[in-house]
N, C-alpha and C positions, 0 to 999 in steps of 0.2 A: 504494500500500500504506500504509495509516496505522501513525503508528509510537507507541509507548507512551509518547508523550507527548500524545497527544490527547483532548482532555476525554472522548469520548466511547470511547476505548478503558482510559482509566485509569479513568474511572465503573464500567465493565464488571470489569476485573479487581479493583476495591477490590467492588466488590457481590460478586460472587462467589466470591472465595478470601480477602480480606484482610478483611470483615468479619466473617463467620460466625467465624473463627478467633481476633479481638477478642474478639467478644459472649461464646466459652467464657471467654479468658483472662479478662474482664474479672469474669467472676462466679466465677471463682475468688478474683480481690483481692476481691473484694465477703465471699466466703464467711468469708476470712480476719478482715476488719474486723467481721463480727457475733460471728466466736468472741473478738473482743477480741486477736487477736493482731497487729495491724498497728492503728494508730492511722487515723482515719477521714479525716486530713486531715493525713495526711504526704503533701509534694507528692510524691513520689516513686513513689505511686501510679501518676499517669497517665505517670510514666517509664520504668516497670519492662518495656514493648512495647519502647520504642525500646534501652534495654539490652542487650534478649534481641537486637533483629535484628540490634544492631551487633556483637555477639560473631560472628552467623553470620557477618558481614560482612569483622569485621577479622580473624579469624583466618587464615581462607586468604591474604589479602593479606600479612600481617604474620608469619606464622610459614610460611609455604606449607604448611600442616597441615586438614586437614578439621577440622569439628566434631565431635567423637564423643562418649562419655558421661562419661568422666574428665574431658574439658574442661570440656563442661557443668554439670558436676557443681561441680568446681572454681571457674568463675564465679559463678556461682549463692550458693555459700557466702560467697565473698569481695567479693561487688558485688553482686549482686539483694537477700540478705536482707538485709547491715547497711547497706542506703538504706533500707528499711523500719522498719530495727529491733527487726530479730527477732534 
């Protein structure tokens, strides 16, 4: 049984669920950078993916609590935007 560390099993699931779901986010930051509200070369750009999944991540571990909309909400306001600087 291969296990999800295998090149050709993690090629497999980054093509099919982990890219398509970049390529939105990503043109969302994109979107934001032509209306001039995120600077074009704040590095925080290509960090703002790993933020979001580490929220999914550390919350259940660290608080034993799911992710729901409040949290989200609440991250987002206090870590996503002001690494942007919005």
């Amino acid at each position: 049984m291969p296990s999800t560390t295998t090149p050709t099993c993690t090629g497999a699931l980054r093509e099919l669920l982990i890219e398509p779901e970049m390529n939105g986010f990503q043109e969302v930051l994109r979107r934001a950078v032509r209306r001039g509200e995120v600077d074009a070369d704040n590095p925080a750009l290509k960090l703002v993916p790993h933020m979001l999944i580490g929220a999914f991540v550390a919350r259940p571990l660290i608080e034993d609590q799911p992710v729901d909309h409040a949290f989200l909400s609440a991250y987002v306001d206090a870590v996503v935007l002001p690494s942007l600087g919005v």
